[in-house]
C-alpha positions as semicolon CSV with decimal commas, in nm:
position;residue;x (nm);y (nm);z (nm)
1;X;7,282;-11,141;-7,213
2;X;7,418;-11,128;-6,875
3;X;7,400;-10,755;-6,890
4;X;7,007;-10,783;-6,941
5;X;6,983;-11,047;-6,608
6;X;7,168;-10,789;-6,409
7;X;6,981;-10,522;-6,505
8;X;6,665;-10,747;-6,410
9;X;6,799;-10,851;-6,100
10;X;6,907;-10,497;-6,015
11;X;6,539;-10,390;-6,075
12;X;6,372;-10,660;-5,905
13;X;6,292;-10,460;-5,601
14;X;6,161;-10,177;-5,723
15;X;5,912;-10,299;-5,927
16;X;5,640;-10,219;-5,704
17;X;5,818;-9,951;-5,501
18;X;5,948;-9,730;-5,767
19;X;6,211;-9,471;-5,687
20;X;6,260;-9,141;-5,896
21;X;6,626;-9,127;-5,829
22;X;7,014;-9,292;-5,952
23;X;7,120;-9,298;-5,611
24;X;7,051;-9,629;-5,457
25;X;7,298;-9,957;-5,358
26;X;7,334;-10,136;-5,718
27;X;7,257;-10,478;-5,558
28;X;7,053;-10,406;-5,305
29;X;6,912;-10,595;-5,010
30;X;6,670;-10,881;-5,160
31;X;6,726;-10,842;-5,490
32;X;6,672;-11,146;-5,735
33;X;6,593;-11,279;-6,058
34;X;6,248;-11,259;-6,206
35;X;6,090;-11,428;-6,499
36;X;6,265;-11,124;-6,715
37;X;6,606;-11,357;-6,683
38;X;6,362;-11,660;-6,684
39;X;6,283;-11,581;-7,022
40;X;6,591;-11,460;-7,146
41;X;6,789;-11,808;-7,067
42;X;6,510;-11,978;-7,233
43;X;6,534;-11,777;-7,561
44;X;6,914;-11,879;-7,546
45;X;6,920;-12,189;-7,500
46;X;6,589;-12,247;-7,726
47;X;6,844;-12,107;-8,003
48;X;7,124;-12,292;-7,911
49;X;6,964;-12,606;-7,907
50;X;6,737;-12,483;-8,204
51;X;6,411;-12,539;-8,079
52;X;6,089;-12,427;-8,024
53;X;6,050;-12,118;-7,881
54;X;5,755;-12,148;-7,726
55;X;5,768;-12,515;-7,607
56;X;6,101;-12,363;-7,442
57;X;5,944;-12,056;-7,271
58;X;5,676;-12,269;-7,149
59;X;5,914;-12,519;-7,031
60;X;6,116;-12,263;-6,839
61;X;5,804;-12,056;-6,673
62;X;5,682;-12,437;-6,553
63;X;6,060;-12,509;-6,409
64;X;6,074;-12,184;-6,230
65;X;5,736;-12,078;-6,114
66;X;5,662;-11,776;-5,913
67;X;5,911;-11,550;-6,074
68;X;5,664;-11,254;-6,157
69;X;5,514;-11,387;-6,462
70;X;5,256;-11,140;-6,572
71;X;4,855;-11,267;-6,591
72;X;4,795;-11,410;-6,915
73;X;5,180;-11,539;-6,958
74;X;5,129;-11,743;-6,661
75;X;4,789;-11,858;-6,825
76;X;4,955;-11,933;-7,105
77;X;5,250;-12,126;-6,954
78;X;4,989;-12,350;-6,774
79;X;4,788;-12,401;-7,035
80;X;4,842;-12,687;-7,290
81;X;4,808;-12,550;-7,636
82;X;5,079;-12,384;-7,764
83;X;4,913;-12,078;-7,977
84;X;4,997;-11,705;-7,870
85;X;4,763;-11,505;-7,736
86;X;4,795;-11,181;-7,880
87;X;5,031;-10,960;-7,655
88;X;5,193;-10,656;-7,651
89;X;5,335;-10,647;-7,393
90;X;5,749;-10,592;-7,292
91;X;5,787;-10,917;-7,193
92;X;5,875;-10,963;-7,605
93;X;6,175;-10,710;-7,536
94;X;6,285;-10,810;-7,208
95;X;6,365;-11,177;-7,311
96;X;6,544;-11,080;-7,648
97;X;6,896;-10,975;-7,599
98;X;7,052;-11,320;-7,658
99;X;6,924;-11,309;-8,011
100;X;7,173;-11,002;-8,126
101;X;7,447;-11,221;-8,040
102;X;7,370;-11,552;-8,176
103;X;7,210;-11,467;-8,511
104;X;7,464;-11,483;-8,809
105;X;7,350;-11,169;-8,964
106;X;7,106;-10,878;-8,931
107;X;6,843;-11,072;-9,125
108;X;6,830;-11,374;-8,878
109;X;6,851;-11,166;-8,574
110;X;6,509;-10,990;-8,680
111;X;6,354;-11,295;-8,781
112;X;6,494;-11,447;-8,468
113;X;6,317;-11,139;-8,294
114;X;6,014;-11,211;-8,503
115;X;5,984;-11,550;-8,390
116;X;6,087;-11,501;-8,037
117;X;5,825;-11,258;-7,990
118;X;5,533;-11,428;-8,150
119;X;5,575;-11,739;-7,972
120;X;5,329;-11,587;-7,739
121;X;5,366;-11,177;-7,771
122;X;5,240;-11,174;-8,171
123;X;5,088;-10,860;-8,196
124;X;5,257;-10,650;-8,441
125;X;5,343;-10,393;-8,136
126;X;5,496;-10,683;-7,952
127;X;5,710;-10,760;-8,237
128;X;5,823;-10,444;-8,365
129;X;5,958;-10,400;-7,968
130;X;6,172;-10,724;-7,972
131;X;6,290;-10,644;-8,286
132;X;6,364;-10,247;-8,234
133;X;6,592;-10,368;-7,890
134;X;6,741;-10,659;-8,131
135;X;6,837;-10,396;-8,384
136;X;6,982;-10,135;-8,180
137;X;7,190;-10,478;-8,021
138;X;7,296;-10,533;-8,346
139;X;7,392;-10,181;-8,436
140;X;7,583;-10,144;-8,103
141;X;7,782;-10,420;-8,195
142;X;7,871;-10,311;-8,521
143;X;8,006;-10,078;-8,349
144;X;7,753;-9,801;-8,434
145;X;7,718;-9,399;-8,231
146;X;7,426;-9,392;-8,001
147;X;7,318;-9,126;-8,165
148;X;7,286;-9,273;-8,457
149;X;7,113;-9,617;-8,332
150;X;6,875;-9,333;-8,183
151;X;6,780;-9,208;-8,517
152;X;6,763;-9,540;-8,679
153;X;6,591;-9,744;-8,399
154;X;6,311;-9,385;-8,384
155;X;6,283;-9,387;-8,811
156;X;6,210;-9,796;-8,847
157;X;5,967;-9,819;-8,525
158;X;5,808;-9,515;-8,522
159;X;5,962;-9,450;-8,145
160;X;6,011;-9,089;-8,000
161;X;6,371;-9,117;-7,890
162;X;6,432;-8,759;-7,875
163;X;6,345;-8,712;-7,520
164;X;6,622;-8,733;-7,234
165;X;6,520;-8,927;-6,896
166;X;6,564;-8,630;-6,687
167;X;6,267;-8,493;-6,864
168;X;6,063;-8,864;-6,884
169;X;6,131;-8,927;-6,508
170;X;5,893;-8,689;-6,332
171;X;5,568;-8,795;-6,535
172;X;5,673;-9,165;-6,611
173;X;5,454;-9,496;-6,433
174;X;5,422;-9,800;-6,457
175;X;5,354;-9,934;-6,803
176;X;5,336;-10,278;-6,934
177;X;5,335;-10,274;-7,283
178;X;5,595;-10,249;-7,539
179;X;5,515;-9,910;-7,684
180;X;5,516;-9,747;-7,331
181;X;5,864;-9,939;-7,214
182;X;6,113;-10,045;-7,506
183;X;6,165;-9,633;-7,628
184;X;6,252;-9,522;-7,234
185;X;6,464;-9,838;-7,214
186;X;6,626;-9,714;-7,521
187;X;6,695;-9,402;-7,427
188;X;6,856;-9,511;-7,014
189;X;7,096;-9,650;-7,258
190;X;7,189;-9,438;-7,539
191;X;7,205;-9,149;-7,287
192;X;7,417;-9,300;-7,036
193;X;7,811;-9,270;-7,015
194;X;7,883;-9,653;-6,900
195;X;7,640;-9,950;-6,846
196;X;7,615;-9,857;-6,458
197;X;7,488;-9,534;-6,553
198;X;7,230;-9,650;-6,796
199;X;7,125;-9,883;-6,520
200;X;7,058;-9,638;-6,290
201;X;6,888;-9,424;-6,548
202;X;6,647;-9,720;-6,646
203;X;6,543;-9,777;-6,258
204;X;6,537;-9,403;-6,207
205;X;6,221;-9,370;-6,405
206;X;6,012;-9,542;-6,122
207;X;5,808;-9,801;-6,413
208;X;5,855;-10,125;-6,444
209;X;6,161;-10,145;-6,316
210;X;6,295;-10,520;-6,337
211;X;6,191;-10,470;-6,729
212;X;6,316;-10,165;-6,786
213;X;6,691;-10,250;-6,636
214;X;6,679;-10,557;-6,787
215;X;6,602;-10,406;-7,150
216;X;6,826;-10,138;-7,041
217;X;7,091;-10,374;-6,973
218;X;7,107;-10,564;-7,269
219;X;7,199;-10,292;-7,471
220;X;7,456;-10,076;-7,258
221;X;7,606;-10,410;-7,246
222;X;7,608;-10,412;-7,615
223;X;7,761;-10,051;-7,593
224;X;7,980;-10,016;-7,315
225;X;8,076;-10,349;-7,225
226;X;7,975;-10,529;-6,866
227;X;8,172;-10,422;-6,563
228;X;8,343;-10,765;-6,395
229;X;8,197;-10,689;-6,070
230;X;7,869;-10,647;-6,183
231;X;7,904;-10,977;-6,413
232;X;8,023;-11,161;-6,125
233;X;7,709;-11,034;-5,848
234;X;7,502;-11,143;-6,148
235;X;7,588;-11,478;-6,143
236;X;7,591;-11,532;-5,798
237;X;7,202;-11,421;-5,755
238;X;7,175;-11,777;-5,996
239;X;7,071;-12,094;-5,934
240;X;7,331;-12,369;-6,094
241;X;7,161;-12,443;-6,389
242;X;7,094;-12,105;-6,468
243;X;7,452;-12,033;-6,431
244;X;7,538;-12,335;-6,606
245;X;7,300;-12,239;-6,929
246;X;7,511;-11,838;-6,950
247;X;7,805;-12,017;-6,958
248;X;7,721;-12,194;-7,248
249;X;7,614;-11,890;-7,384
250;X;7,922;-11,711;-7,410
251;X;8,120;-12,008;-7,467
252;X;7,889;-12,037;-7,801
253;X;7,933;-11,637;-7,879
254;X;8,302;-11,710;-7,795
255;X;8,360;-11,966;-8,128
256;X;8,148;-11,703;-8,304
257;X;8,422;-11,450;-8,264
């Protein structure tokens, strides 16, 4: 999870000045959380505490406002029903990566991916992205070739995956839904040698760039591990309780072994 909040916070500053280049200071100058790690600590600690996912997420946007909620989430966390409103956008993906290693088995971290999404995100495009970056989690943790997530994750979801980010860079924008993020997020990681590189990749593509790292993220985490350094810059961009709620993360995926 922590690898996804890096990713977002690494991001955060070129959302709306995208870059086409990996060369830039990991943590640069202003960088900062958005509602991507928002989001994501809210899906965790919704399933620690086995709640409600969208009383949680609602909970969380109203707790931390201003954090670059898009336009009908932040209608939605105002608002005082609780029904979804159709979405399919990333913000199903970007939020996910605690699920992959909390569930007990593939079949709960899908459903878990189901249900995270549809709290608000239920379109069936919004799902199937929260679910394809929950599954290639899971497959990375089994231990599974990128490669072969690649094929699997591009069969199940429909997803071109064969491209390589040198050739999605130059014609890549901004894009807010799930079809037009999760499969380049995907790819920044499958492609990249270590999870700095896949970070850089992600950002490279000049999108949605707090979204893309973050997704990005999640799953070179999965794959390459988390570098201490960038762990520890992570945490320090939190506020206490955020810290306090990813420690009880991996304390919990600790005693799951």
């Amino acid at each position: 999870m922590l690898g996804a909040i890096a990713g977002d916070i690494i991001g955060s500053i070129y959302e709306f000045s995208p870059i086409k280049t990996k060369d830039f200071p990991l943590f640069g100058e202003g960088t900062t959380f958005t509602d991507d790690t928002v989001c994501t600590v809210a899906v965790a600690d919704c399933i620690l505490r086995e709640g409600d996912f969208a009383t949680f997420l609602k909970d969380y946007g109203r707790r931390y406002p201003d954090r670059g909620y898009g336009g009908w989430f932040a209608h939605w966390v105002a608002s005082d029903g609780l029904a979804p409103y159709g979405s399919f956008g990333n913000g199903s993906a970007m939020r996910v990566s605690p699920v992959a290693w909390l569930a007990r088995d593939e079949a709960e971290a899908l459903d878990l991916a189901r249900r995270s999404s549809a709290a608000s995100h239920d379109h069936a495009r919004g799902i199937a992205g929260a679910q394809a970056t929950t599954l290639a989690m899971w497959r990375a943790r089994e231990g599974v070739p990128p490669e072969a997530i690649r094929s699997e994750i591009a069969a199940r979801f429909d997803y071109d995956l064969d491209r390589r980010v040198d050739a999605i860079r130059p014609t890549y924008g901004f894009d807010e839904t799930c079809d037009g993020t999760v499969p380049e997020a995907l790819i920044c990681a499958l492609e990249a040698d270590d999870y700095e590189d896949a970070v850089r990749n992600a950002v490279s593509l000049g999108g949605d760039a707090d979204t893309l790292a973050c997704i990005t993220g999640g799953l070179a985490e999965a794959l390459y591990g988390l570098p201490e350094d960038v762990a520890a810059q992570a945490r320090g961009h939190l506020d206490p309780e955020l810290q306090r709620q990813v420690a009880r993360f991996y304390a919990a995926t600790t005693k799951k072994g």
